[in-house]
mmCIF file of the N, C-alpha and C atoms, coordinates in Angstrom:
data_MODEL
# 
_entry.id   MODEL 
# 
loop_
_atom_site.group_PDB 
_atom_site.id 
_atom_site.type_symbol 
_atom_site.label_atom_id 
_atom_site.label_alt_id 
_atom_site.label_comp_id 
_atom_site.label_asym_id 
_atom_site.label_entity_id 
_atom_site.label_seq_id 
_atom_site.pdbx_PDB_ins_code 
_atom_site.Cartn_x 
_atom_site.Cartn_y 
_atom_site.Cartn_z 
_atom_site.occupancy 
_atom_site.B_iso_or_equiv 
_atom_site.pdbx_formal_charge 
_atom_site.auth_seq_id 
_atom_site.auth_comp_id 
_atom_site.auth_asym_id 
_atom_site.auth_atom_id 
_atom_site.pdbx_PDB_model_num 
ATOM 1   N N  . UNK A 1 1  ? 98.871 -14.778 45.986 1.00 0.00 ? 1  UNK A N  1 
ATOM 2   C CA . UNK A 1 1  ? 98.327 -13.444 46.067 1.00 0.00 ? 1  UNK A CA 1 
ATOM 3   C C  . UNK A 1 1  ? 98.203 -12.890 44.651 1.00 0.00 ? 1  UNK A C  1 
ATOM 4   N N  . UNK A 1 2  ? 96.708 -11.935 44.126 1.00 0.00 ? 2  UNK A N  1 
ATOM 5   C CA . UNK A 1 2  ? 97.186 -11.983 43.051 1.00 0.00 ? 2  UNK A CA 1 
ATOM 6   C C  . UNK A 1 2  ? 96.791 -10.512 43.095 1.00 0.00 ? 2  UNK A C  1 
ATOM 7   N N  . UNK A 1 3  ? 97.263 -10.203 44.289 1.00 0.00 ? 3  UNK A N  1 
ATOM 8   C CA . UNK A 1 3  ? 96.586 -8.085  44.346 1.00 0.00 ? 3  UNK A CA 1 
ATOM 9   C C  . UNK A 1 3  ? 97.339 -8.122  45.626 1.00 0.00 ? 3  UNK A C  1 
ATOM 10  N N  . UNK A 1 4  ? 97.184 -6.296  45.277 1.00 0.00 ? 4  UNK A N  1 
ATOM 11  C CA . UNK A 1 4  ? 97.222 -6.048  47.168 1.00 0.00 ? 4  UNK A CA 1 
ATOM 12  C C  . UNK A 1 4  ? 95.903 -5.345  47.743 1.00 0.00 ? 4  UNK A C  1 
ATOM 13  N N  . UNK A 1 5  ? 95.250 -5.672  47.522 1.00 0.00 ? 5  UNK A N  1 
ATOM 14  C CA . UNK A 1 5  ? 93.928 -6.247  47.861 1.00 0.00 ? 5  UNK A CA 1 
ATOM 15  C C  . UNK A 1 5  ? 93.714 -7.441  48.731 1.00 0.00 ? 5  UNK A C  1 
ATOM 16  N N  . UNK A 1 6  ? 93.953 -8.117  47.749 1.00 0.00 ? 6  UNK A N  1 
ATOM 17  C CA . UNK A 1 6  ? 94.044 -9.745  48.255 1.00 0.00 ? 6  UNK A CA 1 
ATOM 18  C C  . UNK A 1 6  ? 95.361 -9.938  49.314 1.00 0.00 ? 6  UNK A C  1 
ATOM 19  N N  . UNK A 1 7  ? 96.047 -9.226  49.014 1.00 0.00 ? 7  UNK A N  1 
ATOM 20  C CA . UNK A 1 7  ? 97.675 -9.232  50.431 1.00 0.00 ? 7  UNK A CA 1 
ATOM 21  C C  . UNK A 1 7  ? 96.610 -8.829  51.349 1.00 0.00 ? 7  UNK A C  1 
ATOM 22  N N  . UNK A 1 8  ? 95.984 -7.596  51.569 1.00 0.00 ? 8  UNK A N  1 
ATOM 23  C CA . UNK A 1 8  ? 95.237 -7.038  52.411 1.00 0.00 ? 8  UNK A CA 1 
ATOM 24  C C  . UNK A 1 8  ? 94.389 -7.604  53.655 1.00 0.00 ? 8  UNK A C  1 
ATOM 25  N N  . UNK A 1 9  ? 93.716 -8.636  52.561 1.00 0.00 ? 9  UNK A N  1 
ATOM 26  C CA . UNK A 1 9  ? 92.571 -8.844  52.746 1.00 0.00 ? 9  UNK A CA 1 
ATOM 27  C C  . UNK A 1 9  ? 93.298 -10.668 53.691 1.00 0.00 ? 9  UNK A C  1 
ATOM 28  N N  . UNK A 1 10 ? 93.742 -11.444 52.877 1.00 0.00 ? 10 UNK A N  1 
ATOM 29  C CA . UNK A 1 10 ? 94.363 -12.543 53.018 1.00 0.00 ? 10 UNK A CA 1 
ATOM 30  C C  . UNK A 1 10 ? 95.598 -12.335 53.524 1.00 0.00 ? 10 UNK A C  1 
ATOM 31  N N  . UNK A 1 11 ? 95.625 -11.857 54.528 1.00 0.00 ? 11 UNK A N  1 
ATOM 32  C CA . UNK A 1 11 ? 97.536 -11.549 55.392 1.00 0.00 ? 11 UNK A CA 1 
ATOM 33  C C  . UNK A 1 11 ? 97.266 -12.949 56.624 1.00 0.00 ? 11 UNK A C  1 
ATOM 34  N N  . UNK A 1 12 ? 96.961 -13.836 56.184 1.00 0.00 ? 12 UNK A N  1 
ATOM 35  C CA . UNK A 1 12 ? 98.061 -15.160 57.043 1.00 0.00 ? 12 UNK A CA 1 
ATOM 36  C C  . UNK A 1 12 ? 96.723 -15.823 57.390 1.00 0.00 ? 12 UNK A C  1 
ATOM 37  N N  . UNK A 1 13 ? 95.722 -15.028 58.964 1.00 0.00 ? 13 UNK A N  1 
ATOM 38  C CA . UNK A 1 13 ? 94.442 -14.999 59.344 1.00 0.00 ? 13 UNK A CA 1 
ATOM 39  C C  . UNK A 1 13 ? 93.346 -15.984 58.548 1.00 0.00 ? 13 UNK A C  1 
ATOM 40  N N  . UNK A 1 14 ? 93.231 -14.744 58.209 1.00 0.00 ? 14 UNK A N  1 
ATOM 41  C CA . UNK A 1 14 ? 91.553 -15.594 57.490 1.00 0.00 ? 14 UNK A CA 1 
ATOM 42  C C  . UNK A 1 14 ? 92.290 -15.676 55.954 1.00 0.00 ? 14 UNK A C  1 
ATOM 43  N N  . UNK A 1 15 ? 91.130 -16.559 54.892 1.00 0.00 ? 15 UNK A N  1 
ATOM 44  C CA . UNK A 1 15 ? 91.562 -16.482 53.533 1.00 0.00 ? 15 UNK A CA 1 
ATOM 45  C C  . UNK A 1 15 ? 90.256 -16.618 53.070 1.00 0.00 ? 15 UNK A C  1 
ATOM 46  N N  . UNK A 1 16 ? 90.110 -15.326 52.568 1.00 0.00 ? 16 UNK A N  1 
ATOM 47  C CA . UNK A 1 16 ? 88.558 -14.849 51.322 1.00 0.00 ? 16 UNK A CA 1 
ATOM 48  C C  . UNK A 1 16 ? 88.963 -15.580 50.198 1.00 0.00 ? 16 UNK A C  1 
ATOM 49  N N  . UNK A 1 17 ? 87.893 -16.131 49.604 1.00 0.00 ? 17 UNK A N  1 
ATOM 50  C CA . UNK A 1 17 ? 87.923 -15.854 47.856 1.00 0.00 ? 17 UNK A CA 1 
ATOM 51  C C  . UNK A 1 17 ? 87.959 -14.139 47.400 1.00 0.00 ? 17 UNK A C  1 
ATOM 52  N N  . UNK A 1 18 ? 88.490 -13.592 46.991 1.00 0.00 ? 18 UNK A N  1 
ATOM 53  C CA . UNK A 1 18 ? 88.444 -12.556 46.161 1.00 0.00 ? 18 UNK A CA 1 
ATOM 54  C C  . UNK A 1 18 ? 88.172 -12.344 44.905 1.00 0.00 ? 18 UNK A C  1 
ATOM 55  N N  . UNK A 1 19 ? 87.080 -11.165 44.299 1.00 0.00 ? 19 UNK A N  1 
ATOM 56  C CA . UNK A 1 19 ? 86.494 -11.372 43.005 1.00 0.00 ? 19 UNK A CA 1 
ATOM 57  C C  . UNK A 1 19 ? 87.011 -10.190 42.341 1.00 0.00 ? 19 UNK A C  1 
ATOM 58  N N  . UNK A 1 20 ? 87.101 -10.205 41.154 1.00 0.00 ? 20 UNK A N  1 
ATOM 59  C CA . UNK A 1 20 ? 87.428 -8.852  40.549 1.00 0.00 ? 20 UNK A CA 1 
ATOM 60  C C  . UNK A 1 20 ? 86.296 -7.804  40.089 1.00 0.00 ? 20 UNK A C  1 
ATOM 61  N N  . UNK A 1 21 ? 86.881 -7.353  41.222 1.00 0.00 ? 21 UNK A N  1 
ATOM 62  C CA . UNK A 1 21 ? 86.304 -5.680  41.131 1.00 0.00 ? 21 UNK A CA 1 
ATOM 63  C C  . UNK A 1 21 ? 86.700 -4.460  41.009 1.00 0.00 ? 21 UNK A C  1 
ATOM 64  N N  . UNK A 1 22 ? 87.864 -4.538  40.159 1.00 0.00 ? 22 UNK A N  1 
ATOM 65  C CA . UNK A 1 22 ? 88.913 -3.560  39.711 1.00 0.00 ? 22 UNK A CA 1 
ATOM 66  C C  . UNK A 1 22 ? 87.607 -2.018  39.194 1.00 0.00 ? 22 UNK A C  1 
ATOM 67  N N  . UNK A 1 23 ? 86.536 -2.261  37.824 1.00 0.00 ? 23 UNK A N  1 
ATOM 68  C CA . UNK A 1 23 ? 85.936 -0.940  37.924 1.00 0.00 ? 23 UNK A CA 1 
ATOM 69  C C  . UNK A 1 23 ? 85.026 -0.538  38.484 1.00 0.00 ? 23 UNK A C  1 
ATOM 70  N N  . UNK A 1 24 ? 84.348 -1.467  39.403 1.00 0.00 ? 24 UNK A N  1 
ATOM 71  C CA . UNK A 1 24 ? 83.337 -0.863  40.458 1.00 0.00 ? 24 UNK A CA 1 
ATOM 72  C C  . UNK A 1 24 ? 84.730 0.013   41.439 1.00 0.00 ? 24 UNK A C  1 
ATOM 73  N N  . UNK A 1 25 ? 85.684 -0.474  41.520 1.00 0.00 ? 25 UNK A N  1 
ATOM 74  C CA . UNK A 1 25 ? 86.392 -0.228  43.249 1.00 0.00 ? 25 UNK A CA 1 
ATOM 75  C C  . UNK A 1 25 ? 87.176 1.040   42.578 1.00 0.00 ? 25 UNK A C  1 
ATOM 76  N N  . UNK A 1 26 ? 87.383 1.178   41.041 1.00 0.00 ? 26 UNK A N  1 
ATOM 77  C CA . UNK A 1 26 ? 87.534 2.577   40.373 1.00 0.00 ? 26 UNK A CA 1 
ATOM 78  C C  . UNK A 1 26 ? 86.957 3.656   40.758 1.00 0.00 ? 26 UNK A C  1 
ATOM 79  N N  . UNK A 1 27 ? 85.490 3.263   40.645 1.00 0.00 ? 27 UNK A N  1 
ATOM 80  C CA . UNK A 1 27 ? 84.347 4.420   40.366 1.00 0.00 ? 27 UNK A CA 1 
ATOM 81  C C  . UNK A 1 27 ? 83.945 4.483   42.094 1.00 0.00 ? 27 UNK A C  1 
ATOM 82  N N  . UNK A 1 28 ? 84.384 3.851   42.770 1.00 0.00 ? 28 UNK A N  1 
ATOM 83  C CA . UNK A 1 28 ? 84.012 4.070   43.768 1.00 0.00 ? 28 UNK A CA 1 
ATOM 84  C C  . UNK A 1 28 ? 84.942 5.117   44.691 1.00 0.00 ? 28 UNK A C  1 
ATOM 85  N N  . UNK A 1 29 ? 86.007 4.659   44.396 1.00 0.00 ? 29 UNK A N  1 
ATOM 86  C CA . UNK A 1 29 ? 87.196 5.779   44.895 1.00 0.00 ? 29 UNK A CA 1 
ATOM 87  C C  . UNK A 1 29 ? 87.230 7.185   44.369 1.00 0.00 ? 29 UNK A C  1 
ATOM 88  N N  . UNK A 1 30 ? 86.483 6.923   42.545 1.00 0.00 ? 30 UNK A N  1 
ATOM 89  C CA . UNK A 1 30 ? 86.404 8.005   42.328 1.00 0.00 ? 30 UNK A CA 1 
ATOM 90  C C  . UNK A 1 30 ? 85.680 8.924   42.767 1.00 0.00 ? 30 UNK A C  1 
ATOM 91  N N  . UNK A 1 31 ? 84.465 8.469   42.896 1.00 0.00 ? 31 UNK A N  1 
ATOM 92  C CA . UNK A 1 31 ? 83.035 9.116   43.741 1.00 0.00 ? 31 UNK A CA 1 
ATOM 93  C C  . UNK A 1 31 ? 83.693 9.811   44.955 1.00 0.00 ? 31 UNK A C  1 
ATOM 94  N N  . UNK A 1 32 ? 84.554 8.991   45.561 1.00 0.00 ? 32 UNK A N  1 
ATOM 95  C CA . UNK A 1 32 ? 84.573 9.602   47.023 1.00 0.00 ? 32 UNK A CA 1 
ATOM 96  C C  . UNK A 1 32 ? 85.755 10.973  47.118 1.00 0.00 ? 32 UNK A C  1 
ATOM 97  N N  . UNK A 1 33 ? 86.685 10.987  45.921 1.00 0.00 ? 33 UNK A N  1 
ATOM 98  C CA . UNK A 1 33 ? 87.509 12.035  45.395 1.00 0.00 ? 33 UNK A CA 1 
ATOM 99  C C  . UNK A 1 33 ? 86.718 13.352  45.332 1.00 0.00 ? 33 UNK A C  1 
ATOM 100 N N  . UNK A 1 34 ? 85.642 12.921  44.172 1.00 0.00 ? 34 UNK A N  1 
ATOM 101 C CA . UNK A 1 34 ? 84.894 13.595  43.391 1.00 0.00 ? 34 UNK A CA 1 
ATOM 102 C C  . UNK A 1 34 ? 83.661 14.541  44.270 1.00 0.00 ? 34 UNK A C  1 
ATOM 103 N N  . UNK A 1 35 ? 83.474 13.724  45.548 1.00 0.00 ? 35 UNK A N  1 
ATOM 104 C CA . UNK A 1 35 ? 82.394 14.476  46.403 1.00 0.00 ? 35 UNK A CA 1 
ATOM 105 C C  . UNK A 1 35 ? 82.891 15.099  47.939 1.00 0.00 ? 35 UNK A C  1 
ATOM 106 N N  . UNK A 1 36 ? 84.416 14.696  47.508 1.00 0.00 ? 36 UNK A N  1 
ATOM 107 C CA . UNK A 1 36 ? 85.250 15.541  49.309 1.00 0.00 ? 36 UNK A CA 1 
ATOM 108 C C  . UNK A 1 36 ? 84.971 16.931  49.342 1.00 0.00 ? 36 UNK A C  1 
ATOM 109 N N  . UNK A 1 37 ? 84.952 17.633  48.085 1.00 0.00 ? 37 UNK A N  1 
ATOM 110 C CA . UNK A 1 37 ? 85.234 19.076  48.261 1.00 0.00 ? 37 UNK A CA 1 
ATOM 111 C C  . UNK A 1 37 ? 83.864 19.497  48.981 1.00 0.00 ? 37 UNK A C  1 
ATOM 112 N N  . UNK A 1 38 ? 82.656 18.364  48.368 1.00 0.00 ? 38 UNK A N  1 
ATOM 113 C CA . UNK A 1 38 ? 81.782 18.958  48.833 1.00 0.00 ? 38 UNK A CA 1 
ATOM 114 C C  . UNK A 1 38 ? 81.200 18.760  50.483 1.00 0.00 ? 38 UNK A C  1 
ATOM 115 N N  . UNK A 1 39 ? 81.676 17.654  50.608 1.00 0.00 ? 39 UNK A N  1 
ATOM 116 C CA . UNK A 1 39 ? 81.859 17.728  52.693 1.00 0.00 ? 39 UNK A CA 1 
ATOM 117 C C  . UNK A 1 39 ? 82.345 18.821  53.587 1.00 0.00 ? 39 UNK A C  1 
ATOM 118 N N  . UNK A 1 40 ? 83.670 18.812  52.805 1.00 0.00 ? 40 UNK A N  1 
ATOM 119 C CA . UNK A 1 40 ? 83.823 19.813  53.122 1.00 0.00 ? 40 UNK A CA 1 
ATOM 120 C C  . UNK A 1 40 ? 83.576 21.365  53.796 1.00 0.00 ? 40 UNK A C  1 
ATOM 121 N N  . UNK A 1 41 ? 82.521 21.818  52.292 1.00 0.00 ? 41 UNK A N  1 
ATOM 122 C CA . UNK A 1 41 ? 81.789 22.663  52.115 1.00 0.00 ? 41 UNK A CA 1 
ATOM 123 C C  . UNK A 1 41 ? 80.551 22.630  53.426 1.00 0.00 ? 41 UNK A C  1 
ATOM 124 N N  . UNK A 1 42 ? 80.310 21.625  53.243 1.00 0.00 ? 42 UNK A N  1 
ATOM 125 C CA . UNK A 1 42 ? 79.249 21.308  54.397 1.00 0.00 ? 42 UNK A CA 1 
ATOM 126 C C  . UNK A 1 42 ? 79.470 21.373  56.154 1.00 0.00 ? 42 UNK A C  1 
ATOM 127 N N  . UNK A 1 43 ? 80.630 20.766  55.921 1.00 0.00 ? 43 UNK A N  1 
ATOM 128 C CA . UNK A 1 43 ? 81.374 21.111  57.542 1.00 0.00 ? 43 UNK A CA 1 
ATOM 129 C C  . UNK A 1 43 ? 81.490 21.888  57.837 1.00 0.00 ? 43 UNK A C  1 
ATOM 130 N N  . UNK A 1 44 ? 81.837 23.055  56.618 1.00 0.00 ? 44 UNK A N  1 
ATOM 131 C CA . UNK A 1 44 ? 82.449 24.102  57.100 1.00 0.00 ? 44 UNK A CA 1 
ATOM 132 C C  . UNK A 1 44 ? 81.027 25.069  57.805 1.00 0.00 ? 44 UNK A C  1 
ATOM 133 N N  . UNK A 1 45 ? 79.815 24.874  56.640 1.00 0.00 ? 45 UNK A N  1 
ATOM 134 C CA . UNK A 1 45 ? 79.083 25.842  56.678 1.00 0.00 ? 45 UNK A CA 1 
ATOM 135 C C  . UNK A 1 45 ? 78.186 25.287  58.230 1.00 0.00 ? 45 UNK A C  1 
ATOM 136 N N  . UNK A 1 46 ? 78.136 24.013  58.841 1.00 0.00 ? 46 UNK A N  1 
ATOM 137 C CA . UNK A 1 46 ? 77.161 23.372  59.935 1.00 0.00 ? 46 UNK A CA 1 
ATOM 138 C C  . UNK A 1 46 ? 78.219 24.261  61.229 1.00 0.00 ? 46 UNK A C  1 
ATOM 139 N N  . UNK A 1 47 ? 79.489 23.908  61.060 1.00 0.00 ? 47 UNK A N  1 
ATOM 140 C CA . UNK A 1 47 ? 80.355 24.609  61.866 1.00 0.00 ? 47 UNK A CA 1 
ATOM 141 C C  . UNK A 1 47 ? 80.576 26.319  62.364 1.00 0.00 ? 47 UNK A C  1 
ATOM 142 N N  . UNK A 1 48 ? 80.085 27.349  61.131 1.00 0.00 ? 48 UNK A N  1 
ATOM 143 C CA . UNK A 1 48 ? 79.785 28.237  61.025 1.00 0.00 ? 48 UNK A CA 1 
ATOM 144 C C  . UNK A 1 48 ? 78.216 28.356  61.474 1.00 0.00 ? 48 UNK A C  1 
ATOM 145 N N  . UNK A 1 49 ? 77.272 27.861  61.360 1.00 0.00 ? 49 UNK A N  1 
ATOM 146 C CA . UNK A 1 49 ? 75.930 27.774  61.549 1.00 0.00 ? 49 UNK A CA 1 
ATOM 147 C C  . UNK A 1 49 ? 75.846 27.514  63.224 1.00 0.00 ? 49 UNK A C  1 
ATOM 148 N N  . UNK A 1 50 ? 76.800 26.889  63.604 1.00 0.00 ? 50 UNK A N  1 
ATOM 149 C CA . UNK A 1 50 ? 76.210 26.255  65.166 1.00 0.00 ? 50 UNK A CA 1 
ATOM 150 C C  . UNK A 1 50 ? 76.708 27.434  66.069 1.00 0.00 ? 50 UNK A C  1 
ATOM 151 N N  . UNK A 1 51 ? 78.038 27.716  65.548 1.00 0.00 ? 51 UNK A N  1 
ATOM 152 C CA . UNK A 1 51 ? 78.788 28.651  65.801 1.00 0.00 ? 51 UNK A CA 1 
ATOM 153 C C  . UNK A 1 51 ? 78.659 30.065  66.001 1.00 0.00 ? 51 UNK A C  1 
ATOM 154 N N  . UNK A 1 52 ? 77.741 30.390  64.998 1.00 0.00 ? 52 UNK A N  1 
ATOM 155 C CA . UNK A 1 52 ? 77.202 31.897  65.212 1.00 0.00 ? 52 UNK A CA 1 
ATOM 156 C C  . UNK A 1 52 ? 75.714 32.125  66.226 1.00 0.00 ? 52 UNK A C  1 
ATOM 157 N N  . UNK A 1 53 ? 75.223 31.051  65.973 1.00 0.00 ? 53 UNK A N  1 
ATOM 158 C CA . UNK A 1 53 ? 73.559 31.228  66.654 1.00 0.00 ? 53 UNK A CA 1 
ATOM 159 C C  . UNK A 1 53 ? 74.211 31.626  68.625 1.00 0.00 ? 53 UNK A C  1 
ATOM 160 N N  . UNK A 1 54 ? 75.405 30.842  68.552 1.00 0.00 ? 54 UNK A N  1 
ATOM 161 C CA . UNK A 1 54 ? 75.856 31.527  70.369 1.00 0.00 ? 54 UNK A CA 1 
ATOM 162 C C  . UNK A 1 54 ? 76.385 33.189  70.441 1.00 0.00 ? 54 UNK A C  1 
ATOM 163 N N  . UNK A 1 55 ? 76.328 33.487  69.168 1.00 0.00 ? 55 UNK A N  1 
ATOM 164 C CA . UNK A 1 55 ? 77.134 34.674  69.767 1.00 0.00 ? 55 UNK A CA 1 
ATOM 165 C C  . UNK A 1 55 ? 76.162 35.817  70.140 1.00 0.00 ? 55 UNK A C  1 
# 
């Protein structure tokens, strides 16, 4: 095992080759940090939007 990634991925079952993708799988986690607040924002306002047109 040379990650826990690879523990993850390779737990007994199946066995991947695994490649290193340490700064794509960075920037990717980061992205998804980086754009929660704005879901958020969005839920909130579709939730408010569906929400008022009944009253």
């Amino acid at each position: 095992m040379s990650s826990g990634r690879d523990l993850m991925i390779n737990s007994g079952i199946f066995s991947f080759e695994s490649i290193n993708t340490a700064g794509l799988i960075d920037a990717l986690a980061f992205l998804q940090i980086a754009i929660y607040p704005i879901w958020i924002y969005l839920g909130v306002k579709l939730y408010r939007h569906r929400h008022t047109e009944k009253l």
